[in-house]
Predicted model as a PDB file, atoms N, CA, C, CB and O in Angstrom, pLDDT in the B-factor column:
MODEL        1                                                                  
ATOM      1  N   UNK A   1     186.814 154.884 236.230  1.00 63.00           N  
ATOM      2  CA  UNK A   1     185.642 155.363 236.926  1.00 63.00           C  
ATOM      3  C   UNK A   1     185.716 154.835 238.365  1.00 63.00           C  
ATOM      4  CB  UNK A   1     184.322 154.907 236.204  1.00 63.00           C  
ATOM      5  O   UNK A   1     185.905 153.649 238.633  1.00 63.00           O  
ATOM      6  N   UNK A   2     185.568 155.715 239.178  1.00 70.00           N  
ATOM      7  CA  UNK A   2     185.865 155.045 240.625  1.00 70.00           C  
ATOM      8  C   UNK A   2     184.415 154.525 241.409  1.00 70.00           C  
ATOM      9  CB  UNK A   2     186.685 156.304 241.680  1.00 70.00           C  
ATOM     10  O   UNK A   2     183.393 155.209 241.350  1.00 70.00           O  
ATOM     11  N   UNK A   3     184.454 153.724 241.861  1.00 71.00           N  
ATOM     12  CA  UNK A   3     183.323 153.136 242.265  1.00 71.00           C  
ATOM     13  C   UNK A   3     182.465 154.030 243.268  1.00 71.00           C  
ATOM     14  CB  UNK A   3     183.699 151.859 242.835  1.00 71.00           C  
ATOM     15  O   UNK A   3     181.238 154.131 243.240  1.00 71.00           O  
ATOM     16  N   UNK A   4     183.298 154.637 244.126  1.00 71.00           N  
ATOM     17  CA  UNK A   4     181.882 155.570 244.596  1.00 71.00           C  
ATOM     18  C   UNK A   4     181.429 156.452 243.590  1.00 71.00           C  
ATOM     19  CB  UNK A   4     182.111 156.577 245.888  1.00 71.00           C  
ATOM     20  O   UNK A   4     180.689 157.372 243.940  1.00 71.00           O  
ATOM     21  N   UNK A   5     181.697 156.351 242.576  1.00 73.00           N  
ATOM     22  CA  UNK A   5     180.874 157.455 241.849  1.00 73.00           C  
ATOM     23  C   UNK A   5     179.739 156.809 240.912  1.00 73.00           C  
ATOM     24  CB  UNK A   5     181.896 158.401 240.904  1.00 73.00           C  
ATOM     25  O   UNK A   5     178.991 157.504 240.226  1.00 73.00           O  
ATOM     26  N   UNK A   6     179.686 155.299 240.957  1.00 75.00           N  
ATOM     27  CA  UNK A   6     178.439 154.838 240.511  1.00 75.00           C  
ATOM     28  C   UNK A   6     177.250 154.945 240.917  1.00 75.00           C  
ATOM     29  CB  UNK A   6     178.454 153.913 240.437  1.00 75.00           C  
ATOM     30  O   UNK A   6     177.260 155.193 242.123  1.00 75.00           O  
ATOM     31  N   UNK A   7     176.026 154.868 240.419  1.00 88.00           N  
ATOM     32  CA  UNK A   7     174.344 155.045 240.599  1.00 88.00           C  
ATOM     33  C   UNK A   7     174.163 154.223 240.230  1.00 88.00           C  
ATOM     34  CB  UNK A   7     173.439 155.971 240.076  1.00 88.00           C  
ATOM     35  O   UNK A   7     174.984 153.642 239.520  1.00 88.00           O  
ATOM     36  N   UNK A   8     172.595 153.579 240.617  1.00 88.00           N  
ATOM     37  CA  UNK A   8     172.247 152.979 240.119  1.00 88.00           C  
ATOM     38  C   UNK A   8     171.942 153.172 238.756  1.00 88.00           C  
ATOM     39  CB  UNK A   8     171.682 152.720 240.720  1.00 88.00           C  
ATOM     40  O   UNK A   8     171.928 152.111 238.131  1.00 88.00           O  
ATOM     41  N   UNK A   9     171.693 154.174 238.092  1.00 89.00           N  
ATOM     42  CA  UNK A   9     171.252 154.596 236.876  1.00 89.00           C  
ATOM     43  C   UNK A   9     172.397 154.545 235.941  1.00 89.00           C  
ATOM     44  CB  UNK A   9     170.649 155.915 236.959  1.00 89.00           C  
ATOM     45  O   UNK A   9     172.148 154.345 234.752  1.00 89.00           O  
ATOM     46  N   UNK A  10     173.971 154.744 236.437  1.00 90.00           N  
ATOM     47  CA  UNK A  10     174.758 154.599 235.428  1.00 90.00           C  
ATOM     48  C   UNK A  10     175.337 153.290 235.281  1.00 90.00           C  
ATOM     49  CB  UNK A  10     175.649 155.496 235.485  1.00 90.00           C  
ATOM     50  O   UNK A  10     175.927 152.859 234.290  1.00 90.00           O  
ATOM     51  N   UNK A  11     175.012 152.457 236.826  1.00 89.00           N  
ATOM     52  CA  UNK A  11     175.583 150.732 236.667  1.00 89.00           C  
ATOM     53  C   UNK A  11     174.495 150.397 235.394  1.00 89.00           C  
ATOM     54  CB  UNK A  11     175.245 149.410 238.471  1.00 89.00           C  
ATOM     55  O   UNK A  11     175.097 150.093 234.364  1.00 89.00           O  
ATOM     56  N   UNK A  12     173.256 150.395 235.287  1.00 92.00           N  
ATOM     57  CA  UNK A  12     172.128 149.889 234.484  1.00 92.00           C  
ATOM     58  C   UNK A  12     172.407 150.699 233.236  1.00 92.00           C  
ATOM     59  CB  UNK A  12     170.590 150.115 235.151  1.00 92.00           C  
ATOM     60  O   UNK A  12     171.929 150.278 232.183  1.00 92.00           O  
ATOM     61  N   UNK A  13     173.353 152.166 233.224  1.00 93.00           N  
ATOM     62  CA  UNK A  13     173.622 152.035 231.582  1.00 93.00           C  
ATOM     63  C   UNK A  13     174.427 151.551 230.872  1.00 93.00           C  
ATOM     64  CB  UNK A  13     173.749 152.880 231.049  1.00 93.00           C  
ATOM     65  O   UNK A  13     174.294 151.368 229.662  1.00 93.00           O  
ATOM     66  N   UNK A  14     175.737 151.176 231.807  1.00 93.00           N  
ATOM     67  CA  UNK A  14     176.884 150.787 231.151  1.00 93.00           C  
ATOM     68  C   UNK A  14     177.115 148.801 231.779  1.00 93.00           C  
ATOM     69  CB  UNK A  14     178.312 152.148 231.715  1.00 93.00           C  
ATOM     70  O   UNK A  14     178.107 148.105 231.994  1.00 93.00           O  
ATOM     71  N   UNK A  15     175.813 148.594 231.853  1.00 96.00           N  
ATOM     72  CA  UNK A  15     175.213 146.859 231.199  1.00 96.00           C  
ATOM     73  C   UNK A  15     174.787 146.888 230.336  1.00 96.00           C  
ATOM     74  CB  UNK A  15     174.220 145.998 231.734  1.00 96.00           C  
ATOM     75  O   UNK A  15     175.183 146.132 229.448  1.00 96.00           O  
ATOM     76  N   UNK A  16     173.455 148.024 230.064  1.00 98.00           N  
ATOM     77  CA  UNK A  16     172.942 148.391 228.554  1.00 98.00           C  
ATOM     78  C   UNK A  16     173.985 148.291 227.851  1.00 98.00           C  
ATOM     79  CB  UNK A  16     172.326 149.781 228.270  1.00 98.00           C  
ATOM     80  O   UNK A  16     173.913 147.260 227.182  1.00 98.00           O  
ATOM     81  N   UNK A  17     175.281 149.067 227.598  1.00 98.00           N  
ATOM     82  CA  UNK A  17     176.403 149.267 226.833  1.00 98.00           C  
ATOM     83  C   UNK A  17     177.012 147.785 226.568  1.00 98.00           C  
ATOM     84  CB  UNK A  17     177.403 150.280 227.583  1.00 98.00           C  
ATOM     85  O   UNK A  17     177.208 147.380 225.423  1.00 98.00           O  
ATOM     86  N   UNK A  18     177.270 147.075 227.629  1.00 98.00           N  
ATOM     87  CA  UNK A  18     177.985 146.192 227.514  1.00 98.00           C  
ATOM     88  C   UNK A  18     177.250 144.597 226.708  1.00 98.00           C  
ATOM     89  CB  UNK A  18     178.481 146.168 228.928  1.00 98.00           C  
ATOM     90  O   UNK A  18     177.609 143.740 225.901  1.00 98.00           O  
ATOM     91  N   UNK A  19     176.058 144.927 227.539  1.00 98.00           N  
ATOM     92  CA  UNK A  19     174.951 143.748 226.519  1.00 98.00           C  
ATOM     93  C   UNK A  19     175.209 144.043 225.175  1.00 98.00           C  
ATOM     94  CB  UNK A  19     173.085 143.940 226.678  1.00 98.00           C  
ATOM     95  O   UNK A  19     175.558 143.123 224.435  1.00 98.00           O  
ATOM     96  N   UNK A  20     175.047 145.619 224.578  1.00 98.00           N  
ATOM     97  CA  UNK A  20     175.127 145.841 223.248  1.00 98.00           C  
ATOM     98  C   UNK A  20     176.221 145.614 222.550  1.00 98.00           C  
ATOM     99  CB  UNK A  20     174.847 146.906 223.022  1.00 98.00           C  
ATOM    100  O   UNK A  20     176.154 145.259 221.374  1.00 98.00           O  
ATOM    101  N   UNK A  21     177.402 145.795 223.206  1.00 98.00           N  
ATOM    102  CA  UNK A  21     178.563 145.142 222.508  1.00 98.00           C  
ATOM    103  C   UNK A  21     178.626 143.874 222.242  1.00 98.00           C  
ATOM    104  CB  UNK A  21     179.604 145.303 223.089  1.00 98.00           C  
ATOM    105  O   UNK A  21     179.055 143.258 221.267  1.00 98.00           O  
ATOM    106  N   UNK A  22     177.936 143.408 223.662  1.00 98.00           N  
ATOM    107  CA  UNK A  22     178.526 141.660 223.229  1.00 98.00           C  
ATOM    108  C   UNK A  22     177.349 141.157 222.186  1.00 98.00           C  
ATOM    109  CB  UNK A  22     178.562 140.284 224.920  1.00 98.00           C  
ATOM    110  O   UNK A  22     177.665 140.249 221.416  1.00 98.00           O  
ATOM    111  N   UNK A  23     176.357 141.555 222.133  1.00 98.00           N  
ATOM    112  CA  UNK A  23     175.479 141.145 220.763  1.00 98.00           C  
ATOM    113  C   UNK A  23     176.004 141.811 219.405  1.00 98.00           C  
ATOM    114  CB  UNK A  23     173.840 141.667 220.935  1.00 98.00           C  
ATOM    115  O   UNK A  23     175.780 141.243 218.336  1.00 98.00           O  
ATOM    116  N   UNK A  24     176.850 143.268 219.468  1.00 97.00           N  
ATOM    117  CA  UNK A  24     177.654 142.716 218.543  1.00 97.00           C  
ATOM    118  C   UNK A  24     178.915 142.078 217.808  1.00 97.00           C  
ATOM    119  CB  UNK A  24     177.537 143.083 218.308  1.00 97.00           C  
ATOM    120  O   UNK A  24     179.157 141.907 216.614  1.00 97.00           O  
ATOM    121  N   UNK A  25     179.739 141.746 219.152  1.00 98.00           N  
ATOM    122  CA  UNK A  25     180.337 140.461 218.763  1.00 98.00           C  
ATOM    123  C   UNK A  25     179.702 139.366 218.616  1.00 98.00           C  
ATOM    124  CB  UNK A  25     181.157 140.128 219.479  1.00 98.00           C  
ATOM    125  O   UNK A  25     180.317 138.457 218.058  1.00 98.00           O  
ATOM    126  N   UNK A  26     178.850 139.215 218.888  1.00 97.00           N  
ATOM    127  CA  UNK A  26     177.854 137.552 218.708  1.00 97.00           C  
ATOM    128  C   UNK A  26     177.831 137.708 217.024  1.00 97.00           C  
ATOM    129  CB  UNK A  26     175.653 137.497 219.630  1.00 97.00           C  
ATOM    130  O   UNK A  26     178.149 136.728 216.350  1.00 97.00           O  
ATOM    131  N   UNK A  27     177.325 139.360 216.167  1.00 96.00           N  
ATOM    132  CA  UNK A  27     176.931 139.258 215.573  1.00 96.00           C  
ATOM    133  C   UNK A  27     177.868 139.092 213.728  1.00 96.00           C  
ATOM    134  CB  UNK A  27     176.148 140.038 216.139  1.00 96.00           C  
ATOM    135  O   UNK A  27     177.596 138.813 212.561  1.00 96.00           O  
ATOM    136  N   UNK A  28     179.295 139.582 214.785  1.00 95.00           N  
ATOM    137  CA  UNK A  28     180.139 139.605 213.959  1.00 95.00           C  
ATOM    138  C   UNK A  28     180.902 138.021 213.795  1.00 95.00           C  
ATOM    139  CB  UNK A  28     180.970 140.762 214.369  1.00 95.00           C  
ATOM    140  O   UNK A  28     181.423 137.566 212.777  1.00 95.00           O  
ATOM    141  N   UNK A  29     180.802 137.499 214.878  1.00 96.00           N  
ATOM    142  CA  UNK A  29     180.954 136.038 214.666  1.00 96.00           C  
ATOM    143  C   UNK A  29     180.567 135.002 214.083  1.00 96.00           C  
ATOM    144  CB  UNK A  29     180.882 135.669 215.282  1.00 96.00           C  
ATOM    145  O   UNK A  29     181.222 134.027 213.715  1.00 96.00           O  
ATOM    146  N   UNK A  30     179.058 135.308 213.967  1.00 97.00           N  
ATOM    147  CA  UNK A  30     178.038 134.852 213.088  1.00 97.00           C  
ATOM    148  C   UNK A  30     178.567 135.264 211.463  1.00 97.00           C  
ATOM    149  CB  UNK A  30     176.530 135.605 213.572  1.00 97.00           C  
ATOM    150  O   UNK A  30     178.392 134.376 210.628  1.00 97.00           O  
ATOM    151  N   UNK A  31     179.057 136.270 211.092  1.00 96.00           N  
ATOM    152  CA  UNK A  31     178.633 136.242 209.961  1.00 96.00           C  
ATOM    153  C   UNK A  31     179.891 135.803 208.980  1.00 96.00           C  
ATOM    154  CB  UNK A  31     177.986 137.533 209.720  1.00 96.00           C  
ATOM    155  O   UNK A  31     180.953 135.376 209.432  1.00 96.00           O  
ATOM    156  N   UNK A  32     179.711 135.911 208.068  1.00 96.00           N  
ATOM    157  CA  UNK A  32     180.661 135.326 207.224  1.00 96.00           C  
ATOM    158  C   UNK A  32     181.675 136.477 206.633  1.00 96.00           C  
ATOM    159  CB  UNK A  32     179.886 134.544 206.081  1.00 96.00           C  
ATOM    160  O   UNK A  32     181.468 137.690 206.610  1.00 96.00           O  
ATOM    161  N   UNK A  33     182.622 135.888 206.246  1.00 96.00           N  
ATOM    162  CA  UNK A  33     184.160 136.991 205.326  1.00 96.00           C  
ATOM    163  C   UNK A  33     183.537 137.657 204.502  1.00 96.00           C  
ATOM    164  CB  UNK A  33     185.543 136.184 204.251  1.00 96.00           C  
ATOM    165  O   UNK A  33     183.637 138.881 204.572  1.00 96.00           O  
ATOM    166  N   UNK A  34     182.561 136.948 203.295  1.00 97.00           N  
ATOM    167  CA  UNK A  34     181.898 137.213 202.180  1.00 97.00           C  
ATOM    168  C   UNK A  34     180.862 138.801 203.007  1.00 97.00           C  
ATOM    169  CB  UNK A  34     180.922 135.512 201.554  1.00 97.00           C  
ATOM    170  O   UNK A  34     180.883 140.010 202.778  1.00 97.00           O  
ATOM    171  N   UNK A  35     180.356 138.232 203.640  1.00 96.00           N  
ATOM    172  CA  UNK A  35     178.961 139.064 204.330  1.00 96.00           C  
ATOM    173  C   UNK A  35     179.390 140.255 204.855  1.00 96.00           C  
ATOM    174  CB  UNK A  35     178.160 138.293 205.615  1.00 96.00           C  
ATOM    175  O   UNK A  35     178.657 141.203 204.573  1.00 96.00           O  
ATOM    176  N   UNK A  36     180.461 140.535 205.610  1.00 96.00           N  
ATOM    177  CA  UNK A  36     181.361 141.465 206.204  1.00 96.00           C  
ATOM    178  C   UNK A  36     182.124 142.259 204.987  1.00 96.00           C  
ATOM    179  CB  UNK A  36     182.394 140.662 207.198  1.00 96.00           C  
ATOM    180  O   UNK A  36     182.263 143.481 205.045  1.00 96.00           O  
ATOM    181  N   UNK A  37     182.529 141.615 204.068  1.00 97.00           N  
ATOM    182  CA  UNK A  37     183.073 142.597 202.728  1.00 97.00           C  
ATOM    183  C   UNK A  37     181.809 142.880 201.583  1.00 97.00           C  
ATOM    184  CB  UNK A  37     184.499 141.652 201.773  1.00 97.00           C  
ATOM    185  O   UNK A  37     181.856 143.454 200.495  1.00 97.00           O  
ATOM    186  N   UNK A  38     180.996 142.415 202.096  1.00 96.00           N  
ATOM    187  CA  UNK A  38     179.504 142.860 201.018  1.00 96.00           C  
ATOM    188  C   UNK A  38     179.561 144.280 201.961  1.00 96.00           C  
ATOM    189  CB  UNK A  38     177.488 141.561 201.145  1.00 96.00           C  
ATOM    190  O   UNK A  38     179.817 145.288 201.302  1.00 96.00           O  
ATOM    191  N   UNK A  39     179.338 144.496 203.524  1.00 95.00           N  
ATOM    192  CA  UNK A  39     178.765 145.189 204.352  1.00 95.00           C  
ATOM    193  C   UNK A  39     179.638 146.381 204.025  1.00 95.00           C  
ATOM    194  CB  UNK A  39     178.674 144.628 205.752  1.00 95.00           C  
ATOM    195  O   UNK A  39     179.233 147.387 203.443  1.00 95.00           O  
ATOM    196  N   UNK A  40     181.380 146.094 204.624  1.00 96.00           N  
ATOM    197  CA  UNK A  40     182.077 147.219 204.063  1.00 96.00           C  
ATOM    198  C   UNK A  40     182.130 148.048 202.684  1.00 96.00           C  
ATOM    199  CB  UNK A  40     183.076 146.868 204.188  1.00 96.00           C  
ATOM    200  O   UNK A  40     182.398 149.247 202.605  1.00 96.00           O  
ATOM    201  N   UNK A  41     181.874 147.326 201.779  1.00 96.00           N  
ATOM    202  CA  UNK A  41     181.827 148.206 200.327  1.00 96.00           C  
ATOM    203  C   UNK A  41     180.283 148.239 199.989  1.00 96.00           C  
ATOM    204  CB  UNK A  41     182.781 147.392 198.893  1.00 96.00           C  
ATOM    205  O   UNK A  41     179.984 148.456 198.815  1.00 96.00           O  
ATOM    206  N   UNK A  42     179.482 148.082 200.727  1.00 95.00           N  
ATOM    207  CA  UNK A  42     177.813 148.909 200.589  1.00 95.00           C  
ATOM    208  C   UNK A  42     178.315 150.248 201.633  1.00 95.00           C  
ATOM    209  CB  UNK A  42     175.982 147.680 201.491  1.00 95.00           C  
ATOM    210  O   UNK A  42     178.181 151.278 200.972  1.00 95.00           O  
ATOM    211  N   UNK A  43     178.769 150.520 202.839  1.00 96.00           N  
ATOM    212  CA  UNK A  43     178.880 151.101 203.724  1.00 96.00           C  
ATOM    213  C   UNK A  43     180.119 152.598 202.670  1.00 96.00           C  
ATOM    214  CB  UNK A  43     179.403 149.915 205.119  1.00 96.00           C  
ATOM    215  O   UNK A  43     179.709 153.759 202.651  1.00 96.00           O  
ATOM    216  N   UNK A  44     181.096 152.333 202.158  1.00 95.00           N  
ATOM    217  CA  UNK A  44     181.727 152.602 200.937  1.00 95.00           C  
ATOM    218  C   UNK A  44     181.443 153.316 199.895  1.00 95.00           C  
ATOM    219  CB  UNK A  44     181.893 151.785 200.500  1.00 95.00           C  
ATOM    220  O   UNK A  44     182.089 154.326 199.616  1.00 95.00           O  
ATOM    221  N   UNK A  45     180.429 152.876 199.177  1.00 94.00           N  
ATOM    222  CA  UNK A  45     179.880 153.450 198.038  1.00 94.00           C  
ATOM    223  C   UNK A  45     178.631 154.287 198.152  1.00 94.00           C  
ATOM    224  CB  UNK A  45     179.651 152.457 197.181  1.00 94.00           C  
ATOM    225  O   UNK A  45     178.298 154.984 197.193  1.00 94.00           O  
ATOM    226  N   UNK A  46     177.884 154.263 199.313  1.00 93.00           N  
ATOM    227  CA  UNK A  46     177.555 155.007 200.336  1.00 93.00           C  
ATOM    228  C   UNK A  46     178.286 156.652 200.041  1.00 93.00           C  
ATOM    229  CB  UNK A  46     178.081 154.160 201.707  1.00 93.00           C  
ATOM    230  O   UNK A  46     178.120 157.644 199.332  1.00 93.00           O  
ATOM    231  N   UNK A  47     179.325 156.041 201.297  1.00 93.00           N  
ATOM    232  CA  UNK A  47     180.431 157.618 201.406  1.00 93.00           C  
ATOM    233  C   UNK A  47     180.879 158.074 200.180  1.00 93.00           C  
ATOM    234  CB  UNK A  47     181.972 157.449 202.250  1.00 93.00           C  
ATOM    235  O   UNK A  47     180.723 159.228 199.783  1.00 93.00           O  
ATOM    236  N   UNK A  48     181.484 157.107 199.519  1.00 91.00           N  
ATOM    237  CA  UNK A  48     181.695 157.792 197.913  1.00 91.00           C  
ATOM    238  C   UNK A  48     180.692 158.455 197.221  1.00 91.00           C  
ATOM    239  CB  UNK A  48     182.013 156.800 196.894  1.00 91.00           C  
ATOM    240  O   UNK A  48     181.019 159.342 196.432  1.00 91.00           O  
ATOM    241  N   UNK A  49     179.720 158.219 197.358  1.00 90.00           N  
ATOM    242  CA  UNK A  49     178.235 158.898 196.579  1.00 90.00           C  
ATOM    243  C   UNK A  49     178.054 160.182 196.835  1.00 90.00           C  
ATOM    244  CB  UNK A  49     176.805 158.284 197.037  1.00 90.00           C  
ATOM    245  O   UNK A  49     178.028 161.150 196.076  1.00 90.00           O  
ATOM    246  N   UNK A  50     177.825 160.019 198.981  1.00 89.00           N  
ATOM    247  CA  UNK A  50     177.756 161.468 199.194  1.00 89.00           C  
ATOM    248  C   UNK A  50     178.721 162.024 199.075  1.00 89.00           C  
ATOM    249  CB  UNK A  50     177.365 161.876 200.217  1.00 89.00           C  
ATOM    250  O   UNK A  50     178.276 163.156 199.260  1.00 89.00           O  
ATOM    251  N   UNK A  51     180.003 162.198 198.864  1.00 86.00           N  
ATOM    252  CA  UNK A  51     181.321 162.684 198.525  1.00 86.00           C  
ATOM    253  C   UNK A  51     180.870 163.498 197.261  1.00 86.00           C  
ATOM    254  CB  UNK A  51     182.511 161.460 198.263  1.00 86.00           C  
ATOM    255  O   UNK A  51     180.431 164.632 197.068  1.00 86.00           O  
ATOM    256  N   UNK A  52     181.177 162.405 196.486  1.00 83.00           N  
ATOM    257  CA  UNK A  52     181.004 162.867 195.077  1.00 83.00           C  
ATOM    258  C   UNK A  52     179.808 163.998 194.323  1.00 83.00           C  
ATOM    259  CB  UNK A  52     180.826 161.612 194.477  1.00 83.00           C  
ATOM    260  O   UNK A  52     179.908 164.448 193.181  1.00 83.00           O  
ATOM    261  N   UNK A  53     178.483 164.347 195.487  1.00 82.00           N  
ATOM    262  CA  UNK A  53     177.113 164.473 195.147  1.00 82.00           C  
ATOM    263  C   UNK A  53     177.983 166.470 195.714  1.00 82.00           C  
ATOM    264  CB  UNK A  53     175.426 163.185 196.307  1.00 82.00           C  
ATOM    265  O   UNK A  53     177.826 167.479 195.026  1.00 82.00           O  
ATOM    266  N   UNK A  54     178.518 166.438 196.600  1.00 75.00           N  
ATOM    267  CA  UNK A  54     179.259 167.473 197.123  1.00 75.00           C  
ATOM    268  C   UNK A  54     180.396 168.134 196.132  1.00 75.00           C  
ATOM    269  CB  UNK A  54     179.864 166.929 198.355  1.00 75.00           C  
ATOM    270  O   UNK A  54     180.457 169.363 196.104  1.00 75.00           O  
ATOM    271  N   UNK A  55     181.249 167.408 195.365  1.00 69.00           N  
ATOM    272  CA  UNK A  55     181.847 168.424 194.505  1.00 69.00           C  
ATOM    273  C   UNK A  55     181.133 168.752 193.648  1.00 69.00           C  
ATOM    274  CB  UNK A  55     182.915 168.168 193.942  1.00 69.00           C  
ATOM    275  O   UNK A  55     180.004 168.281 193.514  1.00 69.00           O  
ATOM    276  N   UNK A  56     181.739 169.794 192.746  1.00 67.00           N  
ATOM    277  CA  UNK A  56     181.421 170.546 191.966  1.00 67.00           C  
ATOM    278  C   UNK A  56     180.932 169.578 190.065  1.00 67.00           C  
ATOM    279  CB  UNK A  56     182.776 171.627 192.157  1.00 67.00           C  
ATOM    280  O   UNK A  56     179.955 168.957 190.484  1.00 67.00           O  
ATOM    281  N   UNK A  57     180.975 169.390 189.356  1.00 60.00           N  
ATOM    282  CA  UNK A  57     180.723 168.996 188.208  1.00 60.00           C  
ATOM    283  C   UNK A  57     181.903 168.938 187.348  1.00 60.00           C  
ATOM    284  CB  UNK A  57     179.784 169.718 187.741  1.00 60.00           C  
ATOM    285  O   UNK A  57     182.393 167.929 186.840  1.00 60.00           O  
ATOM    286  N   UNK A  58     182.270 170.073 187.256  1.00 61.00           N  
ATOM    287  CA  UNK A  58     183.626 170.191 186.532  1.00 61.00           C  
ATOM    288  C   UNK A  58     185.158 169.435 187.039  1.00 61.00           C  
ATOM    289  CB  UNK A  58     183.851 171.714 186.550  1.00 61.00           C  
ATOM    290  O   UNK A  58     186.253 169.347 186.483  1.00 61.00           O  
ATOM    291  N   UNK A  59     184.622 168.949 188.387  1.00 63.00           N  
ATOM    292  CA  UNK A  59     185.842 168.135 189.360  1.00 63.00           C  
ATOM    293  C   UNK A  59     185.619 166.683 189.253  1.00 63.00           C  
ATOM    294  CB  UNK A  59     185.781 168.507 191.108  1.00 63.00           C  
ATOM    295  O   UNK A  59     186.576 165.921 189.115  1.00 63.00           O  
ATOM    296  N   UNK A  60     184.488 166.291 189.306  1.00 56.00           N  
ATOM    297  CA  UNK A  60     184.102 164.646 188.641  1.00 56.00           C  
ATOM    298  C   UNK A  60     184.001 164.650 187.290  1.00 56.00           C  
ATOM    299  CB  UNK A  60     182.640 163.974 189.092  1.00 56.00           C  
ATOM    300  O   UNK A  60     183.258 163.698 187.051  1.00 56.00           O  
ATOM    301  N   UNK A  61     184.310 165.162 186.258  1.00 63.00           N  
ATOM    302  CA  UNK A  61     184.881 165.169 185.133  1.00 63.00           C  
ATOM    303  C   UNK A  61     185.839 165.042 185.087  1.00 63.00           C  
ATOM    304  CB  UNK A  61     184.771 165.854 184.565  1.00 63.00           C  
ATOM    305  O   UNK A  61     186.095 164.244 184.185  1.00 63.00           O  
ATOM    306  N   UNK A  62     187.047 165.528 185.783  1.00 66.00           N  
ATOM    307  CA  UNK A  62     188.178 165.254 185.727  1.00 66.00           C  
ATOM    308  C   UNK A  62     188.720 167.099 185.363  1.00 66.00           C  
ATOM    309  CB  UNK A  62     188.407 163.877 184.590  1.00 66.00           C  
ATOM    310  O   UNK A  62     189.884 167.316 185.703  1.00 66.00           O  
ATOM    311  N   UNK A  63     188.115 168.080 184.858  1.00 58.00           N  
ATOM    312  CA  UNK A  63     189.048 169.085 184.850  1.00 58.00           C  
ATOM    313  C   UNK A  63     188.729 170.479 185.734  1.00 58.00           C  
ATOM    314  CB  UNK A  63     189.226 169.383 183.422  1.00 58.00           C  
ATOM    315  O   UNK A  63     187.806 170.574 186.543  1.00 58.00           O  
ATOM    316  N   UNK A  64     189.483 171.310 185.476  1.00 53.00           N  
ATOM    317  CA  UNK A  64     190.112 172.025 186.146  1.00 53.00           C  
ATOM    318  C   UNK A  64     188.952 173.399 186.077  1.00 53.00           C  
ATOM    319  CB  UNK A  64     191.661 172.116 185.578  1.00 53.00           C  
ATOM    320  O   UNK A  64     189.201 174.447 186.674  1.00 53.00           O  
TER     321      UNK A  64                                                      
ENDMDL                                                                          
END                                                                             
């Protein structure tokens, strides 16, 4: 991004942006191995659900 092409309105969004990242690295630092693999396989079984809620009946049975 070349600097004359900043505003004030886009310097003040992409601090917004950048504050928000670094709170969530703060937040990922904070948390624990355990807490982070609880998060990924809730986040998981989630997608698998709605996956599964989308095929057909006869395909989560297993046949044809």
């Amino acid at each position: 991004m070349a600097i004359e092409t900043l505003t004030l309105e886009k310097v003040q969004e992409q601090c917004a942006y950048r504050d928000k990242l670094n709170s969530e690295v703060d937040d990922l630092k904070r948390a624990t191995p355990k807490a982070l693999w609880t998060k990924d396989l809730d986040a998981f079984e989630r997608e698998l659900m709605s996956k599964t809620k989308m095929m057909p009946v006869q395909s989560r049975l297993g046949r044809s």
